[in-house]
C-alpha positions as CSV (number, residue, x, y, z in Angstrom):
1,X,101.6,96.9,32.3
2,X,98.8,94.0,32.3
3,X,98.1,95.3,35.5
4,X,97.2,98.6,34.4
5,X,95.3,97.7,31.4
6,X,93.5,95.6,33.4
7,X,92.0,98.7,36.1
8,X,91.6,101.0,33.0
9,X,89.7,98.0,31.5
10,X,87.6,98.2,34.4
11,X,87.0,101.5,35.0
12,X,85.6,102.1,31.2
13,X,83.7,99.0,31.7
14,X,81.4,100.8,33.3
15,X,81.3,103.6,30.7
16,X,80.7,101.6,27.6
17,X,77.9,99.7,29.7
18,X,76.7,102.7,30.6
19,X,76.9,103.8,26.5
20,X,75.4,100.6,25.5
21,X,72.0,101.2,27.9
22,X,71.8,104.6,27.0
23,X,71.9,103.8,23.3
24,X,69.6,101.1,23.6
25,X,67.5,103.4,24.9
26,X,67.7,106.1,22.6
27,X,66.8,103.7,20.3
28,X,63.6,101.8,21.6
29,X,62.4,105.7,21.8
30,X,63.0,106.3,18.2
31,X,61.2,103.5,17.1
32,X,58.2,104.2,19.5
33,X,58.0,107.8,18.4
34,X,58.6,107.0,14.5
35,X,56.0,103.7,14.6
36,X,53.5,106.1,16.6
37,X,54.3,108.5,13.5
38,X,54.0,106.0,11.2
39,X,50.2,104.7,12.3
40,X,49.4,108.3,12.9
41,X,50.2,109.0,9.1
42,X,48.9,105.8,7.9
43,X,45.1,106.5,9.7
44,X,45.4,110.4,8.0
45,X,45.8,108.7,4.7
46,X,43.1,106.4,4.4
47,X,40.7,108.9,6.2
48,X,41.3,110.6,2.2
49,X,38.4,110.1,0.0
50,X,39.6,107.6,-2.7
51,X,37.8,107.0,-5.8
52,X,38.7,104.0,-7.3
53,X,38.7,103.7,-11.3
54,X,35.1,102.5,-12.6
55,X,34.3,99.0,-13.7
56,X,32.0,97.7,-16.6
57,X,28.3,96.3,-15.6
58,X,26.2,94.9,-18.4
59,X,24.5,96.3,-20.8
60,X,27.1,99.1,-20.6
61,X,26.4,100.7,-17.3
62,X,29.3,101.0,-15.3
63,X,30.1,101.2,-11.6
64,X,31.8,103.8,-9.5
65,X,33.1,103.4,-6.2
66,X,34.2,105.9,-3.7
67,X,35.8,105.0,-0.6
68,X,37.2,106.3,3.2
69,X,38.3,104.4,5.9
70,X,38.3,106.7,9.2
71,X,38.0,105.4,12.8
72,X,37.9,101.6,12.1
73,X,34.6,103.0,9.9
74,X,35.0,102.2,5.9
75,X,32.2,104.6,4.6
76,X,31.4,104.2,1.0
77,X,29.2,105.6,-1.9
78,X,28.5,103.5,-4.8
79,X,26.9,104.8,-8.4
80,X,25.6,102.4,-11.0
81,X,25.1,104.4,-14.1
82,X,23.4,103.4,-17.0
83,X,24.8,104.2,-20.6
84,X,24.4,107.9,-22.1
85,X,21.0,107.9,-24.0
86,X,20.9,108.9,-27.2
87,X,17.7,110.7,-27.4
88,X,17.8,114.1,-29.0
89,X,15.2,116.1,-26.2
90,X,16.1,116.4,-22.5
91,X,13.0,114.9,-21.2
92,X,13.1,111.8,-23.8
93,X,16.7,111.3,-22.8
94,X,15.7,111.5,-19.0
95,X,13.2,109.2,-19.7
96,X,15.3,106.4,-21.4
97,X,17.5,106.9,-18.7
98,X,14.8,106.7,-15.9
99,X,13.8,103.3,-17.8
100,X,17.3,102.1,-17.7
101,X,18.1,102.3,-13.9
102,X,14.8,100.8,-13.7
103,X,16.3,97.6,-16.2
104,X,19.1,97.2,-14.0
105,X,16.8,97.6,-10.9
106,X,14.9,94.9,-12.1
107,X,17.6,92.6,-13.0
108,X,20.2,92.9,-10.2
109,X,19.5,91.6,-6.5
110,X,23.1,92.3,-5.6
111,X,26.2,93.8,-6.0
112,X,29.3,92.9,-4.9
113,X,32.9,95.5,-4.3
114,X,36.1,93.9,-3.2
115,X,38.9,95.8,-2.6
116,X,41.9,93.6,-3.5
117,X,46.1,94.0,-2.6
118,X,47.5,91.9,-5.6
119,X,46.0,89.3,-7.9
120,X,44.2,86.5,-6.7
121,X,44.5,87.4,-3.1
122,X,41.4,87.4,-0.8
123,X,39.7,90.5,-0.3
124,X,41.0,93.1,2.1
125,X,36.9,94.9,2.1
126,X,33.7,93.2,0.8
127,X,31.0,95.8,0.3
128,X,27.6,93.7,-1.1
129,X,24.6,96.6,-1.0
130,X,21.6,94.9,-2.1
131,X,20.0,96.9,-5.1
132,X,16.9,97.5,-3.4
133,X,18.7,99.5,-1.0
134,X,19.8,102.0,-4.0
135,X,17.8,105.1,-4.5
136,X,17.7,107.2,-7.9
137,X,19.6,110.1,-8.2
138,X,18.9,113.0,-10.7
139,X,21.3,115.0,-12.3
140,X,22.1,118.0,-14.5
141,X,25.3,116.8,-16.1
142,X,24.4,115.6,-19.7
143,X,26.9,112.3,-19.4
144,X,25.1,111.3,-15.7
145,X,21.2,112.3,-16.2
146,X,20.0,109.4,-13.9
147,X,22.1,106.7,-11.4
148,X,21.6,105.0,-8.7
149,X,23.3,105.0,-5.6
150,X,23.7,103.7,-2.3
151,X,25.8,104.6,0.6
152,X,26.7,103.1,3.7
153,X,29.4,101.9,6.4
154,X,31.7,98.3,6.9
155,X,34.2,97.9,9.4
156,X,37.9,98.2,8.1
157,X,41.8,98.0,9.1
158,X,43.5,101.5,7.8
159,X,46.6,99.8,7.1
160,X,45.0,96.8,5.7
161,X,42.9,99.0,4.0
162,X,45.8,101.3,3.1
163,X,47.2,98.4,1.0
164,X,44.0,97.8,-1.7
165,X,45.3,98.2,-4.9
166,X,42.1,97.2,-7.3
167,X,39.1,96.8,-7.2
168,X,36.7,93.4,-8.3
169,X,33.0,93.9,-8.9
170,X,31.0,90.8,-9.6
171,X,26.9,90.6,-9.4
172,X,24.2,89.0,-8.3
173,X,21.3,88.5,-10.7
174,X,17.7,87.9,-9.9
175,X,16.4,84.4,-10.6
176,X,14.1,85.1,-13.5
């Protein structure tokens, strides 16, 4: 009897060697398709357009940031806008709001955007435009008649990037 066992031991031997590669196999492929998947889906994502909630500047004005990361390419548009005037005409209010960006043109040398994973980390992006490099948009919407806004391009990680959760804006004022 031990005999036998012993020959149909080794004839399955083989078989459940043979099973063993083959489902080692099977699984290195899985993993390769489902991590090619998973970067795949991972660059789609942050290729998205994110706007990230606006932060308070002095003097009221606030900042908006919109963000893509695409190609190892973070491109980004930043708006400072000054407060809502309160002028009762269209041209006084365009005015006031024309002398405001010109306030915080005058103040500010630089700005500065991180985009943060949790609290107190270090920054996954630091954007700094200088606020010379900001040109003055007009605009018809009542709540946005004049901002200013600068655009440009970092280098950036899509899954590092991917994992930003907040956003820290700090500033740079002029010495007086």
């Amino acid at each position: 009897m031990g005999g036998l066992l012993r020959s149909a031991w080794r004839g399955t031997r083989t078989y459940v060697l043979a099973g063993l590669a083959i489902g080692v196999i099977v699984s290195l492929a899985g993993y390769g398709v489902w991590s090619v998947w998973h970067a795949w889906r991972v660059r789609e994502e942050a290729a998205v357009s994110k706007t990230w909630p606006t932060s308070g500047l002095f003097d009221e004005a606030t900042v908006e940031l919109t963000t893509s990361c695409a190609g190892s390419v973070l491109a980004y548009i930043v708006l400072i806008v000054p407060p809502i005037s309160r002028a009762v005409t269209l041209p006084d209010r365009i005015d006031q709001s024309k002398v405001k960006t010109d306030r915080i043109r005058l103040r500010l040398e630089a700005i500065r955007l991180e985009l943060l994973e949790g609290k107190g980390t270090a920054p996954i992006v630091a954007i700094e435009p200088r606020v010379d490099d900001f040109v003055r948009i007009y605009s018809t919407s009542d709540r946005r008649l004049t901002s200013l806004e600068a655009r440009g391009t970092v280098s950036c990680d899509a899954a590092s990037y991917m994992r930003a959760e907040r956003l820290r804006v700090t500033w740079r004022e002029r010495p007086e």
